[in-house]
N, C-alpha and C positions, 0 to 999 in steps of 0.2 A: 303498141305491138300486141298483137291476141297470142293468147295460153296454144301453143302448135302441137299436139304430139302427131308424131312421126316413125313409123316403123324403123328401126336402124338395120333389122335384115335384108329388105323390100324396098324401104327408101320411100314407101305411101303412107299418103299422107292418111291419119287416122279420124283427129276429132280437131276443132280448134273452136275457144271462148275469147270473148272480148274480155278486155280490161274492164273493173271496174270506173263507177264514175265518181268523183269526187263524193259527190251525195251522197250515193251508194256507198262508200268509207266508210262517213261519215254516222251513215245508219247502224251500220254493220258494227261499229263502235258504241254505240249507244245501247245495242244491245247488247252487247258481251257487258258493257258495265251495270248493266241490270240485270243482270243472270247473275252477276259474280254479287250482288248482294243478296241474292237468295241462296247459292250455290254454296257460298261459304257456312252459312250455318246449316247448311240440312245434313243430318246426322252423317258421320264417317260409314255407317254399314248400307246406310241407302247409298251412299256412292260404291260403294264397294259389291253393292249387290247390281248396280247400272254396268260398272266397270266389268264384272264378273259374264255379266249375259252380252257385254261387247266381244269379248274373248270365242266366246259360243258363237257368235255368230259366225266369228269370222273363220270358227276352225270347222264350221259347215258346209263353210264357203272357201275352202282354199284354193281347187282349182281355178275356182274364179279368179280368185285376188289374184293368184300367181301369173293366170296368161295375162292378168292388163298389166302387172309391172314387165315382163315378158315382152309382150307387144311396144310398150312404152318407149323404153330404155334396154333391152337384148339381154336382158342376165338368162340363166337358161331358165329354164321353165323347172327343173329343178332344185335348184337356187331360190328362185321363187316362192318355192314352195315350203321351204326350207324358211324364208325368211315371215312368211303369213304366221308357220307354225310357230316360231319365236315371238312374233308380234304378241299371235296370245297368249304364251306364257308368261311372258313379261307382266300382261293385263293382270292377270291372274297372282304374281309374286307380287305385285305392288297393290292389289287389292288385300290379298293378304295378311300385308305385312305395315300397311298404313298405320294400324293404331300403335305398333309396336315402335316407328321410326319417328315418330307426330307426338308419343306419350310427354307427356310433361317430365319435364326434370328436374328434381327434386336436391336441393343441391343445401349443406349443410353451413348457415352463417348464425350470428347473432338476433336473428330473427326469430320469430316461433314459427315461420313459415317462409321459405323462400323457395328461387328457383327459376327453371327457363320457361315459357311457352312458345309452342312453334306454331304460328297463325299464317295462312294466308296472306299475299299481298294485293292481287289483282289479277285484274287481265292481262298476259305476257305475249308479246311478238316471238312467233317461231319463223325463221329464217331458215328454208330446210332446201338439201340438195338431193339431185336428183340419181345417185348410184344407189341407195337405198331406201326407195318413195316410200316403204312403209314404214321399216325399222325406224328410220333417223327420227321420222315422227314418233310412233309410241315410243320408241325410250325417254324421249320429251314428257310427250302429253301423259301418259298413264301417270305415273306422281305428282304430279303437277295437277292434277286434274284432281287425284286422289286427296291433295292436298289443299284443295281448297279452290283452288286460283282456277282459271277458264282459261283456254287459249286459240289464241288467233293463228292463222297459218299463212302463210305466204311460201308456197312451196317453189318446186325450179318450172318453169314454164313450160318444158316439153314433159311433163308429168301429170298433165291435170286430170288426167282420169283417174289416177290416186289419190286424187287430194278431195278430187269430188265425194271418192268412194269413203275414206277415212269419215272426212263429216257426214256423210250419209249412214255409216256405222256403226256412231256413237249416236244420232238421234235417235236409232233405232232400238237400241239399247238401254233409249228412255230418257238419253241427259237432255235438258231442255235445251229448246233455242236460245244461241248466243253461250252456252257452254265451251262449246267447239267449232269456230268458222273457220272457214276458207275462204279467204279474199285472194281474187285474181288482180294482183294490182301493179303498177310496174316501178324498176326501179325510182323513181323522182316521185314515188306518192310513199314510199319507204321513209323518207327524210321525214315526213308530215306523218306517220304514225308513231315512229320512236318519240319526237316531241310531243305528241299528245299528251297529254295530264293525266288521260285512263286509262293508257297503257305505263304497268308499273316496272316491266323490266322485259329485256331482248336475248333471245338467246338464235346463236348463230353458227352451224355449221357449213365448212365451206372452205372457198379458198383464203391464203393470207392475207391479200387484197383485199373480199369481202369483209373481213372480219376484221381490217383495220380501220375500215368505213365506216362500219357499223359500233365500233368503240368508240372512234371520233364523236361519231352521234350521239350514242349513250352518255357520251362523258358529259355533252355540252350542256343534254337535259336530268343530266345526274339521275342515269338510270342504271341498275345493276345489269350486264351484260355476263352472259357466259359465251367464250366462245371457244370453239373445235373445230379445229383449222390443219393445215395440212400438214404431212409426213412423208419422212424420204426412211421408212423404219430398218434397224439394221437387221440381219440373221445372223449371227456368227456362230463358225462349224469351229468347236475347239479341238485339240488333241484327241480326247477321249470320246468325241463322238461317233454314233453310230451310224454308220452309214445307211446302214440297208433299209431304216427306218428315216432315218432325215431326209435323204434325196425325195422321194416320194412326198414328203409334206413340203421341204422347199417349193417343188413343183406348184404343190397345192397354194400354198403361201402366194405365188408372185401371179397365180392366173384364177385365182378365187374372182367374181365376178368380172370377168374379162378384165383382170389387173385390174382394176378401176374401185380401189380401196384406198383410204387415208391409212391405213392400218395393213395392209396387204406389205411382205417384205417386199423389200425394193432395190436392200445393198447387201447383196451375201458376201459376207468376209469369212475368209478360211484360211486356216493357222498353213503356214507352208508344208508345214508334214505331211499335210492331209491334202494340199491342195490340186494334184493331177489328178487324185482317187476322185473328189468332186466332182471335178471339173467335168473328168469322163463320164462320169456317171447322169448329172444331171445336164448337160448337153443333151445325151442323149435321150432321156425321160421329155424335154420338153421338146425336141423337136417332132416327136409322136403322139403331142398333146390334139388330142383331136379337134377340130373348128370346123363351125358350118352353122345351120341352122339350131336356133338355140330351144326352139321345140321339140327339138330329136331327144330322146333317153340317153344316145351315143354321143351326145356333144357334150365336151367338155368346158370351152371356150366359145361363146357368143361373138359378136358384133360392139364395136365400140361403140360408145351414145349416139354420135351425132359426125358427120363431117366437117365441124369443126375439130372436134377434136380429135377426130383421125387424122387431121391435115398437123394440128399442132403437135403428136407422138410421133409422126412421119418426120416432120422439120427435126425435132430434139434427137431423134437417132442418127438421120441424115447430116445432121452439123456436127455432130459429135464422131462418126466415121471420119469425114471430112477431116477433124482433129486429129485422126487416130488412132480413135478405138478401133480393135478388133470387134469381127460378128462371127459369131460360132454357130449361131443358127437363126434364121428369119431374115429381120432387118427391113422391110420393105411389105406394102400394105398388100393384101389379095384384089388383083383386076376381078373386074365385073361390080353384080350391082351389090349394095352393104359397105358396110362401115369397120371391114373385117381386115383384123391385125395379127400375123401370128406372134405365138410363144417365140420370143429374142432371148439372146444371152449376147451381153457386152462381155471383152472383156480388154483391159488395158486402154482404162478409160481417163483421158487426159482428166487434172481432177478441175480446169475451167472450163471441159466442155460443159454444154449442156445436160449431158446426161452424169456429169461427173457434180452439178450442182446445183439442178434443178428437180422439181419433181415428175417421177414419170409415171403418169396416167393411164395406162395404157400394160399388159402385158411384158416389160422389157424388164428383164433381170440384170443389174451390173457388178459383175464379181471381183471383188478386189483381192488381193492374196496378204495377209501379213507375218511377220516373223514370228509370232507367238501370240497368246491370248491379252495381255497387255497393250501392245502395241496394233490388237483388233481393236480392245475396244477406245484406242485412243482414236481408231478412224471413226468409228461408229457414232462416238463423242462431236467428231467437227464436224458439225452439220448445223445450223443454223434450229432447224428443226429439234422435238426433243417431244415425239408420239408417243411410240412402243419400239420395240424392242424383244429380241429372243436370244436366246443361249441355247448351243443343242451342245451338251456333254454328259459324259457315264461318269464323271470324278465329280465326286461335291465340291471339292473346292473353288474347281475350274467354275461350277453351278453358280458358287453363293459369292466367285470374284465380280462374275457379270452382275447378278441381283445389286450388288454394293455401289459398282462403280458407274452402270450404263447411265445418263445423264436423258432421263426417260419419264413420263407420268404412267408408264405401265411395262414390267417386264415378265416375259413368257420362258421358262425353262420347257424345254423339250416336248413345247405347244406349241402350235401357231396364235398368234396373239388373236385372243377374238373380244367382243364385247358379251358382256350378262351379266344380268340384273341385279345381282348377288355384290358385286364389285363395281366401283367407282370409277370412271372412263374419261378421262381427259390427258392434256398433256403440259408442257413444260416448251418453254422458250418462244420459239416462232410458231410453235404448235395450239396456242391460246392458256386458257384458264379459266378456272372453275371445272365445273365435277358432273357429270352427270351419273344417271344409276345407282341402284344401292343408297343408303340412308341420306349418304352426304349428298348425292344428285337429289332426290327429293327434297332436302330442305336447303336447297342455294335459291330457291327465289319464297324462302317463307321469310317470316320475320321474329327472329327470335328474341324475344320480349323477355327482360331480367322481370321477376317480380321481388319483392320483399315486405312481410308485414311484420309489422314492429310485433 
């Protein structure tokens, strides 16, 4: 099957690549293990200076970068650009901050000299999807790259004029061939690169499924795998919160790139006290969430990716009404041509429907109501899942109850939960493991080497 991307506003078709050929792998392999033995010893400030003019480029270039993820995959065009500008920050904090997270550690025994070093391991497989064609990469590749190690990409299929443009980027920025490739390759040639012997570790964002595949694999060739995988993440409105300010970031929260976030909330739970005041209020904020063309300034809300998965957030609402649940506003896709879903609010949501225990992809808010801030976060808890999470409350206590108890690899007080570079970004349970970002993402695929000299 060839690399397709496709408009999701217009439904036209844009560009589409062949898969690679075995051979072509093959090569492609052979060179990243030869770049990665030059790559690894050339000084940390020459990468840091490649890494540095990759950043410039791309903040020269952001309308660009923005309309092809735009045209791609539908986020708005301000979204986009929003996500280019992060891209190069990131480049920049991790060029930065290399030598500082890489320094050796100097650790106090019976030696006259001991300690850690954090080395390189190799060439690593990036498995990457397709809601955030650039972000999900550089938050990967910057460290990693900074770190020594090269990487290969296997990005999602209907994205490949991001993935071309990414390694088009960084060569241009100086890092040599085989530093950073893009392999179009499809799933059944995936199995034959995790086994490879020159790729030294996988890392994989995506769904549970993917990610259980892709562990499978790793484990059998005993390769270090990180993976970040999907979220069903709670919101919960405590007693003490503020309304006039949280309704508004709820909003923001469930329709940030067309719903279509691992990390976006998905289950707002609200203390009974509070809960009509909500209800009202954010009802009505999303039913006036604007939607249309994601190139307009005035649009809020884009087109879903792809008509798959407008057919599959269409089914999970539809069976779950079917069950039950009340719709307060939406519920059903926009006729004509796109891939266009409006802002939904569930609510009284059977908890085996689908939408009461699946994840939704898609735009669709499900509000549960509970007796108190305990018995929120005990719903927030049963979920298989274990992403992020938020707390919106003015009482500290109610704050640092959720901080303690939410059963989460990241919790947000009276933020919407986002990713930077500064902080560590994975999750807990069905959600994966290991770490990306921030010191500990950069050194999960190094090798941290005890030393000791008598």
């Amino acid at each position: 099957m060839p690399f397709v991307a496709v408009n999701p506003s217009t439904e036209e078709l844009i560009a589409s690549y062949e898969s690679m050929s075995d051979n072509g792998l093959d090569q492609a392999l052979e060179r990243a293990s030869i770049a990665f033995a030059a790559w690894r010893t050339k000084e940390l400030k020459d990468r840091a200076e490649m890494m540095t003019r990759a950043a410039e480029l791309l903040e020269g270039e952001i309308p660009v970068a923005a309309e092809l993820m735009t045209r791609e995959m539908g986020k708005t065009f301000a979204a986009a650009k929003g996500e280019a500008a992060k891209c190069a920050m990131t480049m920049r904090y991790f060029a930065e901050h290399a030598s500082l997270f890489l320094e050796t550690e100097f650790i106090a025994t019976s030696a006259s000299r001991s300690g850690v070093l954090y080395e390189p391991t190799g060439p690593l497989l990036a498995i990457m999807p397709w809601n955030f064609p650039f972000w999900q990469v550089v938050r990967f590749a910057a460290p990693n790259l900074m770190a020594g190690n090269v990487v290969l990409l296997k990005h999602a299929p209907n994205v490949p004029g991001c993935a071309l443009y990414l390694e088009d980027l960084f060569m241009r920025a100086g890092m040599p061939l085989g530093v950073f490739t893009n392999l179009f390759v499809e799933l059944d040639q995936v199995s034959t690169l995790i086994a490879d012997e020159r790729v030294r570790g996988v890392t994989v964002t995506g769904s549970e499924r993917a990610g259980r595949s892709v562990a499978e694999l790793a484990g059998k060739s005993l390769k270090k795998c990180v993976l970040e995988l999907g979220g069903s993440d709670p919101f919960i409105i405590a007693s003490s919160a503020d309304m006039e300010r949280t309704v508004p970031l709820a909003v923001t929260a469930r329709v940030q790139n067309n719903g279509q976030a691992c990390i976006a909330a998905k289950r707002f739970i609200v203390v009974e006290d509070r809960s009509d005041e909500f209800l009202e209020k954010f009802v009505r904020e999303m039913s006036a969430v604007p939607m249309g063309d994601p190139m307009d300034p005035s649009t809020v809300l884009g087109p879903l990716v792809s008509k798959t998965q407008l057919d599959i957030l269409d089914a999970q609402v539809s069976s779950s009404i079917d069950a039950g649940a009340d719709v307060r506003t939406g519920g059903t896709p926009r006729s004509g041509r796109g891939y266009f879903y409006p802002a939904t609010v569930l609510t009284n949501v059977p908890a085996q429907s689908r939408a009461g225990c699946e994840e939704l992809f898609g735009p669709v808010a499900v509000v549960r109501v509970a007796k108190d801030l305990d018995d929120a976060i005990d719903i927030a808890n049963a979920t298989p899942w274990g992403l992020a999470g938020s707390i919106w409350a003015s009482d500290a206590r109610e704050v640092e109850v959720a901080l303690e108890r939410l059963d989460v690899g990241m919790v947000f007080a009276n933020a919407m939960v986002a990713s930077m570079p500064e902080l560590p970004f994975g999750g807990t349970k069905h959600s994966g493991f290991g770490r990306e970002l921030s010191h500990q993402g950069m050194r999960e695929f190094t090798n941290a080497k005890s030393f000791y000299v008598a």
